[in-house]
N, C-alpha and C positions, 0 to 999 in steps of 0.2 A: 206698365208702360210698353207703348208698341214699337218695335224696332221696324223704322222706315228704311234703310237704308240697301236690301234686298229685293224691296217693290220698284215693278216697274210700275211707269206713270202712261196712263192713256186716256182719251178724249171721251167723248159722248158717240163718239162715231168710228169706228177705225176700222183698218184695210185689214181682212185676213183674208187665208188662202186657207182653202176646204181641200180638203185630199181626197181623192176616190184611186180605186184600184186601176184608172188609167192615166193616174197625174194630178193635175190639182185647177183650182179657179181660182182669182182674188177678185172679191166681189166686199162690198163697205158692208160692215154689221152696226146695228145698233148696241150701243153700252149700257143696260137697265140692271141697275142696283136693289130693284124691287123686286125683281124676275128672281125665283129661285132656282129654274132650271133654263138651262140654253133652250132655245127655240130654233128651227129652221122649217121655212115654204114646202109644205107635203108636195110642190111641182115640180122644184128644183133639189129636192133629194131623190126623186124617182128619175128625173134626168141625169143627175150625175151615177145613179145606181148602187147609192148609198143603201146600209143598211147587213146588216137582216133589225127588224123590229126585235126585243130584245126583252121587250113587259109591255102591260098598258098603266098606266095610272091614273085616278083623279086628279086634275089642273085644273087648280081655279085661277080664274081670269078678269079682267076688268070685262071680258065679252062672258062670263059666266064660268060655270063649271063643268068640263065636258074630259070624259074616258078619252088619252089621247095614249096612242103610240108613243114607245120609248126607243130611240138606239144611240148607236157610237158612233161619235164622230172623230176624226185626227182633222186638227186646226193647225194653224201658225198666227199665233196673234200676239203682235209688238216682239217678233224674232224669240218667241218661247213656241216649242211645240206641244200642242195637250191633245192628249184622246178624251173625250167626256161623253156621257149622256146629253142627248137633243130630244125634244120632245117633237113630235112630227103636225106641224098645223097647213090650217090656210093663212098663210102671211102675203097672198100673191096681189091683194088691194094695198098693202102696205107699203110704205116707200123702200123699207131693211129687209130683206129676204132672212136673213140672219139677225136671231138676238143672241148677244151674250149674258149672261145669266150668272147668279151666286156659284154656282158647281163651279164655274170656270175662275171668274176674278179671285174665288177663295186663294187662288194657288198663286199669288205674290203681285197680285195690281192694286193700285190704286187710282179713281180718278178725278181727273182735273178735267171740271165744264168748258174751261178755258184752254183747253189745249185744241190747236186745230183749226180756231179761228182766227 
């Protein structure tokens, strides 16, 4: 039996703030329970000057399978702070510049499709 009562609860979409060595952004991320690793826009990590890359790995994707950069990131998502691995894409067509991914929810979320709206 899983003990609920340490998880926080968040939406399909929520506010975080991305840290960089000169402060921080809050910019909305997507919540994907499928994604095994967080994701963030190859644009908007080179703008904020995130980084150093860290590894590459195979990511398979619903757009295929492609060698992508790996780094760290420091978040704030639902008032928890986490440093985690991000893998570096083109997200810049997509509406989420940021996905949150299994590395990060592992560490005490749970979500509700219904919160938010």
């Amino acid at each position: 039996m899983t003990n609920y009562k340490n998880k926080t609860i968040i939406g399909l979409v929520e506010k975080i703030e991305l840290y960089n060595k000169k402060g921080s952004m809050t910019l909305l991320a997507r919540i994907d329970t499928g994604a095994t690793k967080s994701s963030i826009d190859a644009r908007l990590a080179a703008e904020l000057q995130l980084g150093p890359v860290i590894q590459r790995k195979l990511i398979k994707s619903a757009h295929g399978n492609k060698i992508r950069p790996i780094m760290e990131a420091k978040i704030r998502l639902a008032r928890k702070i986490i440093t985690s691995e991000f893998t570096i894409a083109d997200r810049n067509h997509m509406k989420y510049h940021v996905l949150i991914g299994q590395n990060i929810l592992k560490q005490g979320y749970l979500i509700d499709p219904g919160k938010g709206k």
